[in-house]
CHARMM-style PDB file with segment names, atoms N, HN, CA, C and O in Angstrom:
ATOM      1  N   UNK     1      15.162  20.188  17.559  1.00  0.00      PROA
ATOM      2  CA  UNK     1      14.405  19.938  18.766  1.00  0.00      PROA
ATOM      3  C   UNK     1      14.476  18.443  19.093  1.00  0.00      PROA
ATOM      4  O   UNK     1      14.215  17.711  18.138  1.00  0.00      PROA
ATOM      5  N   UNK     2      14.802  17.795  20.346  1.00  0.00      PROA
ATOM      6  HN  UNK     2      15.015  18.389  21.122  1.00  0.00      PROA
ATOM      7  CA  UNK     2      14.715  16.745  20.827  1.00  0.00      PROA
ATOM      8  C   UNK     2      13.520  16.265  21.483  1.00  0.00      PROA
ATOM      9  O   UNK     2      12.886  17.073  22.162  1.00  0.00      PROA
ATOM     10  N   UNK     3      13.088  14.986  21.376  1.00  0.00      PROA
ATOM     11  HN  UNK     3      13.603  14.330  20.824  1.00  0.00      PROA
ATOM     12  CA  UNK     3      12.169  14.639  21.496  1.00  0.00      PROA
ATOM     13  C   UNK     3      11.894  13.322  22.499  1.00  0.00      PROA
ATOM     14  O   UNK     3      12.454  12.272  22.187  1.00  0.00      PROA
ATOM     15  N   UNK     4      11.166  13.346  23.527  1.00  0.00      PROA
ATOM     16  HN  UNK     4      10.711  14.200  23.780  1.00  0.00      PROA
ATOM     17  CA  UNK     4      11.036  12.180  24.374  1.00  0.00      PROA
ATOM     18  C   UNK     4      10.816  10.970  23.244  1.00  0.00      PROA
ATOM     19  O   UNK     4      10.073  10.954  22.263  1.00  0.00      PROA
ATOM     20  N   UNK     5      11.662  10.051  23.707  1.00  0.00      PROA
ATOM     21  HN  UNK     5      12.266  10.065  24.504  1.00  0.00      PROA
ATOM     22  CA  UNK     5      11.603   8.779  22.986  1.00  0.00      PROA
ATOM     23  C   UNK     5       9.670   8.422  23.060  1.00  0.00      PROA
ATOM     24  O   UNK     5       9.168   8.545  21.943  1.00  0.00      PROA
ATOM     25  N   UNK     6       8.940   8.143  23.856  1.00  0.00      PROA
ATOM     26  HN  UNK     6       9.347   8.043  24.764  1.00  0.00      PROA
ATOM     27  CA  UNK     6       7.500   8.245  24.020  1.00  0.00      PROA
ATOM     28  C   UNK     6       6.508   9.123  23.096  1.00  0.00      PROA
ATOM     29  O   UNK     6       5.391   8.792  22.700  1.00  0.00      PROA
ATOM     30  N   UNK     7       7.066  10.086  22.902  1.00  0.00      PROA
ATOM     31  HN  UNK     7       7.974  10.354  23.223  1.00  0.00      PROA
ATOM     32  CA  UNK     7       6.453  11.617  22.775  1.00  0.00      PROA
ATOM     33  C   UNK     7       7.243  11.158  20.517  1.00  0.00      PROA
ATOM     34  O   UNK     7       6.825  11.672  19.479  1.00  0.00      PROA
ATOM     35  N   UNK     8       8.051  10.395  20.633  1.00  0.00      PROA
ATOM     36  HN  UNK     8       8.391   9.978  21.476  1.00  0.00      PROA
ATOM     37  CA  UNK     8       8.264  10.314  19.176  1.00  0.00      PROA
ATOM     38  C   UNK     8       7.756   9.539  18.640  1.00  0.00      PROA
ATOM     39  O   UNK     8       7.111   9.680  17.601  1.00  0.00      PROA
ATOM     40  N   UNK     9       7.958   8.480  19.288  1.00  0.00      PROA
ATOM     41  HN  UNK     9       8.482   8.366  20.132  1.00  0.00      PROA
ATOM     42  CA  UNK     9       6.859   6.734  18.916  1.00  0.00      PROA
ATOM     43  C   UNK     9       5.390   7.183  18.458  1.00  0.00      PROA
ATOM     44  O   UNK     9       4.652   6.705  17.596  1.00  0.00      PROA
ATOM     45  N   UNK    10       5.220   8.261  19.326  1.00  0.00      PROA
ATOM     46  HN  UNK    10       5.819   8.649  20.026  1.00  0.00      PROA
ATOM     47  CA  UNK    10       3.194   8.626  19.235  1.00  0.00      PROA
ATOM     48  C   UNK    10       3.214   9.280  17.926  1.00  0.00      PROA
ATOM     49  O   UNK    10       2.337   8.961  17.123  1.00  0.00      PROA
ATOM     50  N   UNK    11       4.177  10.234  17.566  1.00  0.00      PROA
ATOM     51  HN  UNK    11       4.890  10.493  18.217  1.00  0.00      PROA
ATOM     52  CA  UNK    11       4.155  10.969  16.474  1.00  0.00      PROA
ATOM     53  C   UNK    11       4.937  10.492  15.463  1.00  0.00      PROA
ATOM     54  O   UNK    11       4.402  11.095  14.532  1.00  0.00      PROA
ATOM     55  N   UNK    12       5.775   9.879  14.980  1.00  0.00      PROA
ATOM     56  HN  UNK    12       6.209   9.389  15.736  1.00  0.00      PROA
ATOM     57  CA  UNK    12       6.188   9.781  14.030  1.00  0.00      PROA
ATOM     58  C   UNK    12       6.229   8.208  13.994  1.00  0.00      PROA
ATOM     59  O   UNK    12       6.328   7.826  12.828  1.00  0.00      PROA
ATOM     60  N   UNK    13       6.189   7.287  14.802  1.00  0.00      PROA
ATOM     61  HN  UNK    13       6.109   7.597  15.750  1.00  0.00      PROA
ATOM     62  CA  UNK    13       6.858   5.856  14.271  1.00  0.00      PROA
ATOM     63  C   UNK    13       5.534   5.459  13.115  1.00  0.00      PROA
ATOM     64  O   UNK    13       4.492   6.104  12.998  1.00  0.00      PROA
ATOM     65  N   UNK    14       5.870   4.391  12.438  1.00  0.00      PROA
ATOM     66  HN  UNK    14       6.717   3.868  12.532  1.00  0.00      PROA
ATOM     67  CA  UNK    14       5.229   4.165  11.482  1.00  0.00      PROA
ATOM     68  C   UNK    14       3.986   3.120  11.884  1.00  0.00      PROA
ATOM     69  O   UNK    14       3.977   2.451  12.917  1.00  0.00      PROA
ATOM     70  N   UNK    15       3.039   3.112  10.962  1.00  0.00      PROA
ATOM     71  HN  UNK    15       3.046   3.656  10.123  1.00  0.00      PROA
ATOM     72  CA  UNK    15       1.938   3.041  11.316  1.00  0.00      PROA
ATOM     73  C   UNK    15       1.549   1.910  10.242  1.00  0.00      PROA
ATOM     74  O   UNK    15       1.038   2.150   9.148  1.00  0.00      PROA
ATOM     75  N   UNK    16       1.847   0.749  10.692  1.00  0.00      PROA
ATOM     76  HN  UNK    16       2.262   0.553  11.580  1.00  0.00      PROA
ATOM     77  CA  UNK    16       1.751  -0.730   9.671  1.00  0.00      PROA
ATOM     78  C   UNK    16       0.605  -0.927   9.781  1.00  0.00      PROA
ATOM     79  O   UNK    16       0.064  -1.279   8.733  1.00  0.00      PROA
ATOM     80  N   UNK    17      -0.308  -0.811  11.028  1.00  0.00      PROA
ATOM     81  HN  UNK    17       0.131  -0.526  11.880  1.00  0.00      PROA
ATOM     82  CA  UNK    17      -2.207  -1.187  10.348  1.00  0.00      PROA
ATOM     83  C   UNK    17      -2.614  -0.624   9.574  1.00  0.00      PROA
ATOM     84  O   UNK    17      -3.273  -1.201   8.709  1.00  0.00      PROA
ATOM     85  N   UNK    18      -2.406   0.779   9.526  1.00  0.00      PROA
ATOM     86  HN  UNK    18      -1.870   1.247  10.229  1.00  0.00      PROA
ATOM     87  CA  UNK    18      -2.914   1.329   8.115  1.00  0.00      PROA
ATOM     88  C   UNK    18      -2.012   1.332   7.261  1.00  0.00      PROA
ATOM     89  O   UNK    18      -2.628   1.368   6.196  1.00  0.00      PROA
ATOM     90  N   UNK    19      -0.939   1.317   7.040  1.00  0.00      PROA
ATOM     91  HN  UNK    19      -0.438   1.288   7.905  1.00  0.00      PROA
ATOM     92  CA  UNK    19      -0.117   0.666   5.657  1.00  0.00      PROA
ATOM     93  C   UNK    19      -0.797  -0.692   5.402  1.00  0.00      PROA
ATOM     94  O   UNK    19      -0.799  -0.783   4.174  1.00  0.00      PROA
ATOM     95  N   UNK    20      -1.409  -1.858   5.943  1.00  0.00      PROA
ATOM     96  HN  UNK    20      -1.406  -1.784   6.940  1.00  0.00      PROA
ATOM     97  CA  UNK    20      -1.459  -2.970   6.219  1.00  0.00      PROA
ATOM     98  C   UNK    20      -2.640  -2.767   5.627  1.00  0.00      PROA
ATOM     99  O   UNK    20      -2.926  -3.534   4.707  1.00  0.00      PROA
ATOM    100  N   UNK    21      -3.687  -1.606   6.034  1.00  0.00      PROA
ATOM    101  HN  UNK    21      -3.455  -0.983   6.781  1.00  0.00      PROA
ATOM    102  CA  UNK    21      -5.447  -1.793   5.768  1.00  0.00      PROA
ATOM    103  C   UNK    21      -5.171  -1.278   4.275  1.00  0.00      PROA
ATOM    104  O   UNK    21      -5.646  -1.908   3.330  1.00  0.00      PROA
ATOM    105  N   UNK    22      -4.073   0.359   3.987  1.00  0.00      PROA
ATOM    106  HN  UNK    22      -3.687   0.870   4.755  1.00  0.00      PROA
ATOM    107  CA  UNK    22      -3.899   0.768   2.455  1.00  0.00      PROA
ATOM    108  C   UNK    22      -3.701  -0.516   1.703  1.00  0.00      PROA
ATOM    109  O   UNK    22      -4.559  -1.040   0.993  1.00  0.00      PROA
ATOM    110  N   UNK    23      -2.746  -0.879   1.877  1.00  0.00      PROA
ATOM    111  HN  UNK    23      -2.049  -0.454   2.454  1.00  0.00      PROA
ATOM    112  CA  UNK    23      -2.290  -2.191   1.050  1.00  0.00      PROA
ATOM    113  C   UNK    23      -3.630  -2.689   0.186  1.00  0.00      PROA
ATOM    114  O   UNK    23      -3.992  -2.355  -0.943  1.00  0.00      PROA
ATOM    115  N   UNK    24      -4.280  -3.690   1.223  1.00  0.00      PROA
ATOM    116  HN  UNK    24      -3.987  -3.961   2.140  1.00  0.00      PROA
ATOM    117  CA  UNK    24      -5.322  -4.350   1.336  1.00  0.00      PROA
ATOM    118  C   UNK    24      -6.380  -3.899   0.305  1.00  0.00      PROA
ATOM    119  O   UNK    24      -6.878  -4.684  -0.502  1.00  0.00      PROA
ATOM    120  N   UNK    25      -6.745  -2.382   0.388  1.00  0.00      PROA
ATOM    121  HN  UNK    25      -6.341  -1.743   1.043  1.00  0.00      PROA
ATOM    122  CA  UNK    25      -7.596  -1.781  -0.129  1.00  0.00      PROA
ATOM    123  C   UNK    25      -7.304  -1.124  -1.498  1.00  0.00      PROA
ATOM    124  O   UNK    25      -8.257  -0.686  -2.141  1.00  0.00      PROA
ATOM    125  N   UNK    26      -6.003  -1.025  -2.001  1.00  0.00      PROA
ATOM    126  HN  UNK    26      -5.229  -1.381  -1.478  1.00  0.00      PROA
ATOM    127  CA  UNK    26      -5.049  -0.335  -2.743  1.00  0.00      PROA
ATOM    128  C   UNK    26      -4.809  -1.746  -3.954  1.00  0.00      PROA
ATOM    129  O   UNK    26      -4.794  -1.437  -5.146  1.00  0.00      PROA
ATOM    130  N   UNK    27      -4.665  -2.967  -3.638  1.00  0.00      PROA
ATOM    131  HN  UNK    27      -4.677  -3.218  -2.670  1.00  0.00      PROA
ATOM    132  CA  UNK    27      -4.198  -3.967  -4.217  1.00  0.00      PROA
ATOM    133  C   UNK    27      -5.281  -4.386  -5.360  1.00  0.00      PROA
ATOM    134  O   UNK    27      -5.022  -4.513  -6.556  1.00  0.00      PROA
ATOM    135  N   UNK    28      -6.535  -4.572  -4.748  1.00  0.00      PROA
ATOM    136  HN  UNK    28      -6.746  -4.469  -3.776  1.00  0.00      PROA
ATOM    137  CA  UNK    28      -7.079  -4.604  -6.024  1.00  0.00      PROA
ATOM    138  C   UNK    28      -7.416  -4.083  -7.028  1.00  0.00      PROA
ATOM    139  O   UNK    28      -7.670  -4.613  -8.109  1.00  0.00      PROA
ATOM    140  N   UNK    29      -7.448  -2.675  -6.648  1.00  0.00      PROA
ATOM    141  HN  UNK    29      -7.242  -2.244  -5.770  1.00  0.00      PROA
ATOM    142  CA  UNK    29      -8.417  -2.029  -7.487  1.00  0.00      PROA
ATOM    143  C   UNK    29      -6.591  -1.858  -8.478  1.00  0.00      PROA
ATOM    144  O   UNK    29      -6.521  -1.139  -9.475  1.00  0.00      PROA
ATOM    145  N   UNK    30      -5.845  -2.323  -8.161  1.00  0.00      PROA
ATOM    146  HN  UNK    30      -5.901  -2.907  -7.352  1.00  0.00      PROA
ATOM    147  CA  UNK    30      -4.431  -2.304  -9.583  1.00  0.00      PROA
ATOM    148  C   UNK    30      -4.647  -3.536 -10.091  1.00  0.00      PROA
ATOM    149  O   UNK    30      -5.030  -3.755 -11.240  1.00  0.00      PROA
ATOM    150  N   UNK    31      -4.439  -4.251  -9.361  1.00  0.00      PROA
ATOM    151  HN  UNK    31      -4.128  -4.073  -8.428  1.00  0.00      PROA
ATOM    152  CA  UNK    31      -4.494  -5.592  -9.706  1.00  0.00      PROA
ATOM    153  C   UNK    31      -5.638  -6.305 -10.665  1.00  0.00      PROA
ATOM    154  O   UNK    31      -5.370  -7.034 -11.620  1.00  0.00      PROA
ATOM    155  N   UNK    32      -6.520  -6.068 -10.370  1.00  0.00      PROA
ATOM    156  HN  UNK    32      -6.738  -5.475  -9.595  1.00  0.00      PROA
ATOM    157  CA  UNK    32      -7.789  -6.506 -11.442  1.00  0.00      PROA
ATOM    158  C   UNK    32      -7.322  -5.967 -12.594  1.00  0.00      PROA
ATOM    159  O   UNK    32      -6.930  -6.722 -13.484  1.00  0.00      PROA
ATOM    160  N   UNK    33      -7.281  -4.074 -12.815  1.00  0.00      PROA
ATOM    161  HN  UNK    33      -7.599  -3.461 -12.092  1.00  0.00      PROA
ATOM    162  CA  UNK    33      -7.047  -4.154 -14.300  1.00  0.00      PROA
ATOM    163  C   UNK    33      -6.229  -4.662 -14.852  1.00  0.00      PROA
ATOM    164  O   UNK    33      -6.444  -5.126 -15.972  1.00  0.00      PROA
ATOM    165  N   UNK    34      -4.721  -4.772 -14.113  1.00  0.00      PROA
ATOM    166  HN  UNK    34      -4.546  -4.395 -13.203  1.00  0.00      PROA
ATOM    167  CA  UNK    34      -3.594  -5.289 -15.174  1.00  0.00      PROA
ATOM    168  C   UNK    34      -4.279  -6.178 -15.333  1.00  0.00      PROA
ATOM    169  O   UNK    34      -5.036  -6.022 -16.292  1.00  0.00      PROA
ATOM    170  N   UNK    35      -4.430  -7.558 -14.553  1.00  0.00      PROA
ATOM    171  HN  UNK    35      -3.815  -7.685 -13.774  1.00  0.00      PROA
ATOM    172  CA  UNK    35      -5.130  -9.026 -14.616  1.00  0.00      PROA
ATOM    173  C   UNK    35      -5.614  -8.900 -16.635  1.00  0.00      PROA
ATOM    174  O   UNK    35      -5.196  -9.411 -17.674  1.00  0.00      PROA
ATOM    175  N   UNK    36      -6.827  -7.789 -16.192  1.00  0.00      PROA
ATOM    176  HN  UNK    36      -7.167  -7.374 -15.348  1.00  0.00      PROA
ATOM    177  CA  UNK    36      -7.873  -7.764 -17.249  1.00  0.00      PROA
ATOM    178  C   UNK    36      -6.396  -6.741 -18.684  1.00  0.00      PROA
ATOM    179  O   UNK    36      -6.039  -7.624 -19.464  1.00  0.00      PROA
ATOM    180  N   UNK    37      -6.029  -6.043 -18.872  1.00  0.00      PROA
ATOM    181  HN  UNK    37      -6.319  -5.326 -18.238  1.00  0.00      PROA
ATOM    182  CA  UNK    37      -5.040  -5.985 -19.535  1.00  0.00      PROA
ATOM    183  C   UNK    37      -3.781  -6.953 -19.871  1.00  0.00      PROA
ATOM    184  O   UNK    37      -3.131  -6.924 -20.916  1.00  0.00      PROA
ATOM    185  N   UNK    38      -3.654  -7.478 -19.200  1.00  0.00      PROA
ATOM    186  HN  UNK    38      -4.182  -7.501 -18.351  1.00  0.00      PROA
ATOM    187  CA  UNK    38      -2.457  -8.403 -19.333  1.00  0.00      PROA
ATOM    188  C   UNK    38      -2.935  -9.783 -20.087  1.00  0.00      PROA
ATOM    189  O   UNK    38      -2.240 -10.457 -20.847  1.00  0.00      PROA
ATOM    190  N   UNK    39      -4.185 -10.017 -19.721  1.00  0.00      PROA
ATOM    191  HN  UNK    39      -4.750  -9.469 -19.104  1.00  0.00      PROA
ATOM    192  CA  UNK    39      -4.866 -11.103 -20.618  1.00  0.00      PROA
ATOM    193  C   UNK    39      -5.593 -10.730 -21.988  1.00  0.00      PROA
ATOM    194  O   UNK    39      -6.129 -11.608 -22.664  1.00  0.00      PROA
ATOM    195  N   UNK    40      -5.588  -9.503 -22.333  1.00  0.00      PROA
ATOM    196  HN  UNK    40      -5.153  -8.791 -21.783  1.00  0.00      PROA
ATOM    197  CA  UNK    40      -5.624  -9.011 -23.774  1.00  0.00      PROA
ATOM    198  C   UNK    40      -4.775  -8.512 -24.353  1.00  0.00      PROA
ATOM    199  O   UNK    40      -4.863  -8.073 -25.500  1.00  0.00      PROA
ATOM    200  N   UNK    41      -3.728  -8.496 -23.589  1.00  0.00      PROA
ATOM    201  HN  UNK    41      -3.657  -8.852 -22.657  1.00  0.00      PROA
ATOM    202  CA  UNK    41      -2.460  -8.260 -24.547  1.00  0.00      PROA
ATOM    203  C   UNK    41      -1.756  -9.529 -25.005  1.00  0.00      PROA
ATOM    204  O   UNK    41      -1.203  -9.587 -26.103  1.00  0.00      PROA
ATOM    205  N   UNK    42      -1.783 -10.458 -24.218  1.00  0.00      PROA
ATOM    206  HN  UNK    42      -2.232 -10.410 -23.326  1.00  0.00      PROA
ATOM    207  CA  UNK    42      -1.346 -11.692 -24.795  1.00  0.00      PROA
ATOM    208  C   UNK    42      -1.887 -12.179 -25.638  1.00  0.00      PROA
ATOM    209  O   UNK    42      -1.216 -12.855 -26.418  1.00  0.00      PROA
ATOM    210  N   UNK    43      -3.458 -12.035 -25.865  1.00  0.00      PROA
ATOM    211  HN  UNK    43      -4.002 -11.486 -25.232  1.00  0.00      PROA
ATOM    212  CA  UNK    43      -3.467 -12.650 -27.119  1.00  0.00      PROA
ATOM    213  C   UNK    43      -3.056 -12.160 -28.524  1.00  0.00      PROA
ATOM    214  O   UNK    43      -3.283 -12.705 -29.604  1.00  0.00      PROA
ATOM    215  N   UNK    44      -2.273 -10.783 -28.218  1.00  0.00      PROA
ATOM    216  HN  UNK    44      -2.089 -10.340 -27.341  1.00  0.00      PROA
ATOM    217  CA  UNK    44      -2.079  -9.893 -29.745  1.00  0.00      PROA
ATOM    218  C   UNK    44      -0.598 -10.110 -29.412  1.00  0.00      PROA
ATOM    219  O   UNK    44       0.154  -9.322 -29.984  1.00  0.00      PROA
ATOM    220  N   UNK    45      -0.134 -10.837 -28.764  1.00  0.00      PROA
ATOM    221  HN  UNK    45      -0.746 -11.478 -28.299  1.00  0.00      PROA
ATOM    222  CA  UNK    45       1.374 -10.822 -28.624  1.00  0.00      PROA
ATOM    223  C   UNK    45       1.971 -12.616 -29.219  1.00  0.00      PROA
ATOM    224  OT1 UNK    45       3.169 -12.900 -29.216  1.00  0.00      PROA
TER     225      UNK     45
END
């Protein structure tokens, strides 16, 4: 099925504010633990 260039942008193009807001919201809650793991593994390393 072909699709109005308009009618595809609305539905499928990608959607960077919310990749942009996931990111944002997604980053710490990884980031802290390694932080907090990565600084107790070094000291047994």
């Amino acid at each position: 099925m072909i699709h109005p260039i308009k009618e595809y942008n609305r539905r499928f193009a990608t959607h960077t504010i919310e990749w942009i807001g996931f990111a944002m919201i997604v980053t710490p809650c990884l980031l802290i633990p390694y932080m907090l793991w990565y600084s107790s593994a070094s000291k047994y390393l």
